[in-house]
C-alpha positions as CSV (number, residue, x, y, z in Angstrom):
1,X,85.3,103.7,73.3
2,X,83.2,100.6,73.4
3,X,78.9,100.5,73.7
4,X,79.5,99.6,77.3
5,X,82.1,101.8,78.4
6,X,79.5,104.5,77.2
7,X,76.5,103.0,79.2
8,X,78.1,102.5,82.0
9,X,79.1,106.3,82.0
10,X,75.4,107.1,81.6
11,X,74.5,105.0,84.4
12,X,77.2,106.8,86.8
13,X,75.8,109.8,85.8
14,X,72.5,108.9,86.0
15,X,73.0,107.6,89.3
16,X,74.6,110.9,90.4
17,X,71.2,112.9,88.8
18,X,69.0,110.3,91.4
19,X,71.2,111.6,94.0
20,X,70.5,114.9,93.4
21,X,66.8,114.3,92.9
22,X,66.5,112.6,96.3
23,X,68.4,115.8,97.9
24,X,66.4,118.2,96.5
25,X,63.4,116.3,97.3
26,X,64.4,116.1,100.9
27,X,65.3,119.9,100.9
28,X,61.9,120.6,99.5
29,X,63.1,122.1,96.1
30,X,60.1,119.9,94.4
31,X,61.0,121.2,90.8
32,X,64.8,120.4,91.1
33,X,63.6,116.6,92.3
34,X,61.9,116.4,89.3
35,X,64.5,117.9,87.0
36,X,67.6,115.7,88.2
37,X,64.5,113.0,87.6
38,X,63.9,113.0,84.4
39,X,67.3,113.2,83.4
40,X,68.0,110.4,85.6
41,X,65.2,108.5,83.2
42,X,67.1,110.1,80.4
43,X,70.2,108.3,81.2
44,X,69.6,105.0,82.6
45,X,67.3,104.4,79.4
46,X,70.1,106.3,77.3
47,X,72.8,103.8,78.9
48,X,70.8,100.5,78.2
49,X,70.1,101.6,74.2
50,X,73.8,102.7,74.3
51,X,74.9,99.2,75.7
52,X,72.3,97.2,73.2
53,X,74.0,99.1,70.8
54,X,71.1,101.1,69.5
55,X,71.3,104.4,68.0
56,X,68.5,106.8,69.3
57,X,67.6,110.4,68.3
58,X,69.3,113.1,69.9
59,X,66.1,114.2,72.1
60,X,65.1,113.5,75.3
61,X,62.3,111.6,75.1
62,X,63.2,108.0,73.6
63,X,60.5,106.5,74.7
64,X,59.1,104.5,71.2
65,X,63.1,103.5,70.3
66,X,62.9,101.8,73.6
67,X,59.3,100.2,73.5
68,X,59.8,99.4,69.5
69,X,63.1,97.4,70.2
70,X,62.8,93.2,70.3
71,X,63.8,92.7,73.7
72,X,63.2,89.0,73.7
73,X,64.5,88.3,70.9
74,X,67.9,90.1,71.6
75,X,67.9,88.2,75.0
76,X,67.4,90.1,77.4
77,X,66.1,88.9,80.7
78,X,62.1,88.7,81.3
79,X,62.2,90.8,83.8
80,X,63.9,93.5,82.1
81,X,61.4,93.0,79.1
82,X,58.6,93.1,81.6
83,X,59.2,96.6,83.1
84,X,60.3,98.3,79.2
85,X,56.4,99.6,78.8
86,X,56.4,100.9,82.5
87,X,59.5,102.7,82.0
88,X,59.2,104.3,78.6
89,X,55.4,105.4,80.2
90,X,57.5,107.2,83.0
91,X,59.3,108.9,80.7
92,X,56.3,110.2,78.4
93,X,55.3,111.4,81.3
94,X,58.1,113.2,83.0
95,X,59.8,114.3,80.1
96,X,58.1,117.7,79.0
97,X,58.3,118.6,83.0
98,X,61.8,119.1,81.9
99,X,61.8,122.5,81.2
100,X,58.6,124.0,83.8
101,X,60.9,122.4,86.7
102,X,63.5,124.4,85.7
103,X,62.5,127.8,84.5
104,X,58.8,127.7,85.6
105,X,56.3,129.0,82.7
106,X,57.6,132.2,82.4
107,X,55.1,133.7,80.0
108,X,53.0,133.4,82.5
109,X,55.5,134.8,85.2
110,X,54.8,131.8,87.7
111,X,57.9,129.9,88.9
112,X,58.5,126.1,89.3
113,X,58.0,126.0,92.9
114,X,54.5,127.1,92.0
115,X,53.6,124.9,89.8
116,X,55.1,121.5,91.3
117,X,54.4,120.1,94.7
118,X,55.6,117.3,97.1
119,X,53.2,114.6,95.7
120,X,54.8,115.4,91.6
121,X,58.4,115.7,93.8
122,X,57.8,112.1,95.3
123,X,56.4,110.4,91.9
124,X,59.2,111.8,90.6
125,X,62.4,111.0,92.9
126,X,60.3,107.2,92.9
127,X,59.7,106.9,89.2
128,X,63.5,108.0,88.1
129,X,65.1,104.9,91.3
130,X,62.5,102.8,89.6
131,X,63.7,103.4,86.2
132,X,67.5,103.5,87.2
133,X,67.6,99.9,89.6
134,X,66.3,98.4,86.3
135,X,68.4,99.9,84.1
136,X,71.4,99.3,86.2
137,X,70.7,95.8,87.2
138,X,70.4,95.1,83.5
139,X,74.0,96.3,82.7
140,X,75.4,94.3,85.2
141,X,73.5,91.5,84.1
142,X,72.9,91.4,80.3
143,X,75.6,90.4,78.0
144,X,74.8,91.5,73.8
């Protein structure tokens, strides 16, 4: 299977994970917006490294393969390079939500609705569209 074939699988994917996001969100299930969130992030940025052809570590957070890469000089579009610091910032950030949203912090015995609320639901379900129009516009744009 070619680079693209792969990042275009992550970007279905990660489209379907902003779709869930924006469900839960409406539903109220803060936490579950901000898990199908970050691994909306997760994805989109996945599918752009995978379609660059850039090998990342097998962890969530690439954040510093993505900022450390020479955009510009691969040739990739402005706007694409423009957006890379905001977008590996989102994913610093959302990234160790990962597990709270799902299981809460249990050694504590308080649940993930407890601990997230409509304002971290919202950034959330905003920050993962953000991240995934870019990443999806520059697939269809960006030829290696």
């Amino acid at each position: 299977m070619k680079s693209h074939e792969m990042a275009e699988d992550y970007l279905k994917r990660a489209g379907r994970c902003l779709h869930e996001a924006e469900d839960a969100f409406r539903e109220g299930d803060y936490p579950m917006a901000i898990r199908r969130s970050q691994e909306c992030i997760e994805l989109s940025i996945k599918g752009v490294l995978r379609m660059a052809s850039i090998e990342f570590p097998r962890e969530h957070d690439v954040s510093d393969v993505l900022t450390n890469m020479a955009w510009k000089e691969m040739g990739s579009p402005d706007w694409f390079t423009d957006r890379v610091q905001g977008m590996a910032r989102i994913m610093r950030e959302i990234t160790p939500k990962r597990g709270p949203a799902m299981y809460g912090f249990e050694k504590e015995m308080k649940p993930a609705n407890a601990i997230f609320s409509q304002e971290d639901g919202m950034k959330a379900t905003e920050d993962a569209r953000f991240v995934f129009e870019t990443c999806k516009k520059f697939l269809q744009e960006w030829k290696p």
